[in-house]
Each structure stands twice: as structure tokens, then as C-alpha cells.
MARKOLBA-401682 format. One record per residue: residue number from 1; residue in one letter; x, y, z of N, C-alpha, C in turn; chain. Coordinates in Angstrom, 1 decimal, always signed. Each point is the difference from the previous one (the first is absolute). Layout:
BEGIN
(NUM, "A", (X, Y, Z), (X, Y, Z), (X, Y, Z), "A")
...
//
This chain:
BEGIN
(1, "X", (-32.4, +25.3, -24.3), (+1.3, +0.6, +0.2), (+0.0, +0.9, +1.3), "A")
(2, "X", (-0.8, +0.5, +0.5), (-0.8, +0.7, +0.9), (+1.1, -1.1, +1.2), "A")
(3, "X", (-0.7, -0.9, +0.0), (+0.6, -1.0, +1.3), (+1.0, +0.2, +0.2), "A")
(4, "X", (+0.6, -0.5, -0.9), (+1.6, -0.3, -0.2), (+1.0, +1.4, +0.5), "A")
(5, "X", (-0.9, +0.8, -0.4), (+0.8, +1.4, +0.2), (+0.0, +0.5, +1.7), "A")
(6, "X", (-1.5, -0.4, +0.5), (-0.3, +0.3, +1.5), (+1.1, -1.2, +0.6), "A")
(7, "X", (+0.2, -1.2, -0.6), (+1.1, -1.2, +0.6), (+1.5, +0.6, +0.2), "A")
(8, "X", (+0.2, +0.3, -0.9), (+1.4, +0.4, +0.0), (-0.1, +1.6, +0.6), "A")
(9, "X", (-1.0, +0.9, +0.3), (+0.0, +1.2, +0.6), (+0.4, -0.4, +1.8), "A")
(10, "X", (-1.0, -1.3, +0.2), (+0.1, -0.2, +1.3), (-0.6, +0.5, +0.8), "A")
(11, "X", (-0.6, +1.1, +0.0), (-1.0, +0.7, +0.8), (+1.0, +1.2, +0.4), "A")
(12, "X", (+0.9, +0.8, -1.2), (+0.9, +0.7, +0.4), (+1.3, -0.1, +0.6), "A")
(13, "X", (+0.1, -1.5, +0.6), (+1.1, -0.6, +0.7), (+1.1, -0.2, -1.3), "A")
(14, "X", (-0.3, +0.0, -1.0), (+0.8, -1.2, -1.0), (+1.9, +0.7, +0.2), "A")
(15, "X", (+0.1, +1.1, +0.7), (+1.1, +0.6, +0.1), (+0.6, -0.7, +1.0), "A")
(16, "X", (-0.7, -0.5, +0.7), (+0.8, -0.3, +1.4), (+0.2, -1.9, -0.1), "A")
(17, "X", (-1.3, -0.7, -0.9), (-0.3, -1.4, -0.3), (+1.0, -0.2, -1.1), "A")
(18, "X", (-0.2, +0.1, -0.9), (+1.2, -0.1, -1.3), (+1.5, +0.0, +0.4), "A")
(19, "X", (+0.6, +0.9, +0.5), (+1.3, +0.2, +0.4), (+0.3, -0.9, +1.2), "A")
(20, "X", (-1.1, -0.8, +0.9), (+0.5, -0.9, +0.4), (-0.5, -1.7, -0.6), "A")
(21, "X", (-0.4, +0.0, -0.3), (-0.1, -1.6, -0.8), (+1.4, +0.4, -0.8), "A")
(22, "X", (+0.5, +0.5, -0.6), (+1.2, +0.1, -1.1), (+1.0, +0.0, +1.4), "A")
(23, "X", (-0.1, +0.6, +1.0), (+1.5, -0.5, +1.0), (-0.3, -1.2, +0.5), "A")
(24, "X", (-1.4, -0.5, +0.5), (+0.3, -1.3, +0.1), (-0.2, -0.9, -0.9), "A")
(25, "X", (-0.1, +0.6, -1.5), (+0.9, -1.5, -0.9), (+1.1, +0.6, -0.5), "A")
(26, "X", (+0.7, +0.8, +0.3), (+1.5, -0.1, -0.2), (+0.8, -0.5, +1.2), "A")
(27, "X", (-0.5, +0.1, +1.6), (+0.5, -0.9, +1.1), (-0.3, -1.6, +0.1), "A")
(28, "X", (-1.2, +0.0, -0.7), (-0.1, -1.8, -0.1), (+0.9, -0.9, -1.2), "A")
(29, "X", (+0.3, +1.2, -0.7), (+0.8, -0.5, -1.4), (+1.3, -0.3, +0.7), "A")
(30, "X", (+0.4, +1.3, +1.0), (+1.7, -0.2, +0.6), (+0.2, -1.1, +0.7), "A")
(31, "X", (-1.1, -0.4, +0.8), (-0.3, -0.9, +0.7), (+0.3, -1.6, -0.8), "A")
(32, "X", (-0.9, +0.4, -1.2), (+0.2, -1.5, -0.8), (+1.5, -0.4, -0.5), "A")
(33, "X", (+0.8, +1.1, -0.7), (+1.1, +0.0, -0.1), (+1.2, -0.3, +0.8), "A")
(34, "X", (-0.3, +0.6, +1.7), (+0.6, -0.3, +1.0), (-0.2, -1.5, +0.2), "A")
(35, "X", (-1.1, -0.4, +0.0), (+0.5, -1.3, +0.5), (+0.1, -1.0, -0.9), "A")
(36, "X", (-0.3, +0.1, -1.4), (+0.8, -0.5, -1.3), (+1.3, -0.4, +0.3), "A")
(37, "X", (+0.7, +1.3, +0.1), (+1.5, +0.1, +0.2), (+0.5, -0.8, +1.3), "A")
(38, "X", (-1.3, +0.3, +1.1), (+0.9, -1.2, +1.0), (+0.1, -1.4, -0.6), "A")
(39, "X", (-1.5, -0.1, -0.6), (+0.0, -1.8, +0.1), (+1.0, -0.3, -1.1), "A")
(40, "X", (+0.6, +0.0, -1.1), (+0.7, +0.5, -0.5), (+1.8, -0.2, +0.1), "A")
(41, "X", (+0.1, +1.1, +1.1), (+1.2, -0.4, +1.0), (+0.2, -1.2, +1.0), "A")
(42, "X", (-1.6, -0.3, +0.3), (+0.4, -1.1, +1.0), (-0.1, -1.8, -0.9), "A")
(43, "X", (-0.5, +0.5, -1.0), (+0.4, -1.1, -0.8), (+1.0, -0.4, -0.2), "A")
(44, "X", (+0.8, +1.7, -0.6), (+1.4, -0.7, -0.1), (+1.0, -0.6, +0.9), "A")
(45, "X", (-0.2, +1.0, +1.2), (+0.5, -0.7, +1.3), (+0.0, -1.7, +0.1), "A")
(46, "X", (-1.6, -0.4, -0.3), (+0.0, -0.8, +0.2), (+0.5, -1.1, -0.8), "A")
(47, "X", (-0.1, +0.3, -1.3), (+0.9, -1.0, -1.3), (+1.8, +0.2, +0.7), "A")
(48, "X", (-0.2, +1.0, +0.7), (+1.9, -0.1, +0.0), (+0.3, -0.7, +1.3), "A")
(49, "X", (-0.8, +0.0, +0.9), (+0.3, -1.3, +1.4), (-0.6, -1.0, -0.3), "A")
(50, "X", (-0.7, -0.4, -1.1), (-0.6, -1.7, -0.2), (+1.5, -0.6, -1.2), "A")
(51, "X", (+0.9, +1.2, -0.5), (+0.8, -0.3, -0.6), (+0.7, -0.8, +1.1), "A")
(52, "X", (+0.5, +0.9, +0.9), (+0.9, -0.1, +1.2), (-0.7, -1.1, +0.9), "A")
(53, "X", (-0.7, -0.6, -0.5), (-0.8, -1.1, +0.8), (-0.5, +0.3, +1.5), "A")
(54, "X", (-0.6, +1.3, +0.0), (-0.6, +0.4, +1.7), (-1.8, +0.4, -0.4), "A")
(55, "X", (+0.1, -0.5, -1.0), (-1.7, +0.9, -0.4), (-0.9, -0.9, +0.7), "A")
(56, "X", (-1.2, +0.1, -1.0), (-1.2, -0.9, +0.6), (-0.1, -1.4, -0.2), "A")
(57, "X", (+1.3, -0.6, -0.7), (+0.2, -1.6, -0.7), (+0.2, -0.4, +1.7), "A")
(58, "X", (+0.9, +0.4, +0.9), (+0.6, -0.1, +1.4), (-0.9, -0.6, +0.9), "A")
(59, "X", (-1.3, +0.6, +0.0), (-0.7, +0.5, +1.2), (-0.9, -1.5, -0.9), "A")
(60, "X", (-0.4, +0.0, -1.3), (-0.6, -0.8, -0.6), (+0.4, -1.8, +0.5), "A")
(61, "X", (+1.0, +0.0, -0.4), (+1.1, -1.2, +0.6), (-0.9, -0.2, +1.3), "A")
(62, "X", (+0.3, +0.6, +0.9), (+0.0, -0.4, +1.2), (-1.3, -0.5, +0.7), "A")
(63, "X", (-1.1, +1.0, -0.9), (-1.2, -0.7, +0.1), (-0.5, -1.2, +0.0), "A")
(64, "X", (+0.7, -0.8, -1.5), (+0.1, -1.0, -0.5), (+0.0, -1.3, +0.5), "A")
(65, "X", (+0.6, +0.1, +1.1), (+0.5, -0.9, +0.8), (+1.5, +0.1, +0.7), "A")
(66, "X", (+0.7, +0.8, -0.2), (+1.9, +0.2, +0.4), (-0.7, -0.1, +1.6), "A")
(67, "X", (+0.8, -0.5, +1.0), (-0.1, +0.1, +0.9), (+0.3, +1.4, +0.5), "A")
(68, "X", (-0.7, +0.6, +0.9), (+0.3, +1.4, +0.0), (+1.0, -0.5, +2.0), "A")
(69, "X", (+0.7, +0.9, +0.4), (+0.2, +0.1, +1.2), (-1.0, +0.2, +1.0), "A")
(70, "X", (+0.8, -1.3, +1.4), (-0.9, +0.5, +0.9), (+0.0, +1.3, +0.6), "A")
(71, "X", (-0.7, -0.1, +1.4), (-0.2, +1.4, +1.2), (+1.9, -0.5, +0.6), "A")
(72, "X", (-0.2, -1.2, -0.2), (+1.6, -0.4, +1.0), (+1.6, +0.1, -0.9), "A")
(73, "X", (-0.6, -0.1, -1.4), (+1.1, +0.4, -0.6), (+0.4, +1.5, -0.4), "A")
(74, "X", (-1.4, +0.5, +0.3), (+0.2, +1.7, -0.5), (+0.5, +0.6, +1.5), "A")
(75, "X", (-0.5, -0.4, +0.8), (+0.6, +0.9, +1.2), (+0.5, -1.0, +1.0), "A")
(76, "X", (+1.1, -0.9, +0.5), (+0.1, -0.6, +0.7), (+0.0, +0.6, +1.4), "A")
(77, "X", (-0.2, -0.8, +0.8), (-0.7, -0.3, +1.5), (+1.8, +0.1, +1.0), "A")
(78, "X", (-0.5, +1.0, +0.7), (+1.2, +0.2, +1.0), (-0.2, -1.5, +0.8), "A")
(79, "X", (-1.1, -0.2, +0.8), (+0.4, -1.3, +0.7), (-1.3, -1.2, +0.1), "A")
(80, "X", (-0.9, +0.4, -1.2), (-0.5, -1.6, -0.8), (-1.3, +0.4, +1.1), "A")
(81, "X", (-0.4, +0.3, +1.3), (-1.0, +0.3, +0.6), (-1.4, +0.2, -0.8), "A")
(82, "X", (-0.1, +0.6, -1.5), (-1.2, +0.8, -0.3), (-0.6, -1.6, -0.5), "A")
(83, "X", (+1.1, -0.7, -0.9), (+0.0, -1.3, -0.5), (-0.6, -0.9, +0.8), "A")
(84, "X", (+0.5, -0.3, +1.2), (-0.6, -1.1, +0.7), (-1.5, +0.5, +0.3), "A")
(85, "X", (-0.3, +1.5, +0.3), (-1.4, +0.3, +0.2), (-0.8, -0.5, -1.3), "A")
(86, "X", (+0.4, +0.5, -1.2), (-0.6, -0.4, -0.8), (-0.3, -1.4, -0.5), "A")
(87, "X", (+0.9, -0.8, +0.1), (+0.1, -1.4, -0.4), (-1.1, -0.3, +2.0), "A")
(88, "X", (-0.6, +0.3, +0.6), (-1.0, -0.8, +1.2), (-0.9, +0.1, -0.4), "A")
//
């Protein structure tokens, strides 16, 4: 019992050791909770735009094979010059 009593004494520190292991598990607990609550929210986020058909079904699709847009259909070419470079 001897041990146990010198363990939890600490070598006289146990005032300054104790009171912080209990703040840092009541900060790692807020912490766990914190981001519970995000993942959580961003689930629902996300069940409410896969409703809306913008979620991750979208991006899935396209993988798949959907033809995705060119470089020429996303930004068309003032005068076709970058084009002919690239097609020599």
C-alpha cells in the first residue's frame, strides 16, 4: 500500500499533476464531442445535397465513365493559337 500511496503522492507534486490530467480529460472529452457534432452536421449536410442530387453520387458518375469536359470546352480560346501549338 506503501507504493500506491508514494504513486498518487507524486513526489509531493500530486497538487499540481492531478488537477491537470482531469483538465486534460475534460479538454479531450470537449474535443471528442466537438467533433462528434461536426461529423454529425456534415452528414446531414450531406444526406440533404445527395437528396438535391449535388452530393458524392455526382462526382461518382463521372468517374465512371460520363465524359467529363474538355480544357476547350471549359475555357474557350480567343483566337485557337494555344490549339494549333498543342495539336504540332
Amino acid at each position: 500500500m506503501n507504493d500506491l500511496d508514494t504513486f498518487f503522492a507524486m513526489g509531493g507534486y500530486a497538487a499540481f499533476v492531478w488537477p491537470s490530467f482531469g483538465f486534460a480529460l475534460v479538454v479531450l472529452a470537449g474535443l471528442w464531442l466537438h467533433s462528434r457534432a461536426a461529423v454529425r452536421r456534415a452528414e446531414a449536410r450531406l444526406a440533404r445535397l445527395e437528396a438535391l442530387g449535388l452530393g458524392r453520387g455526382r462526382r461518382r458518375r463521372a468517374r465512371a465513365g460520363a465524359p467529363s469536359p474538355t480544357a476547350h470546352e471549359r475555357r474557350p480560346h480567343d483566337d485557337g493559337a494555344a490549339d494549333d501549338v498543342a495539336r504540332a
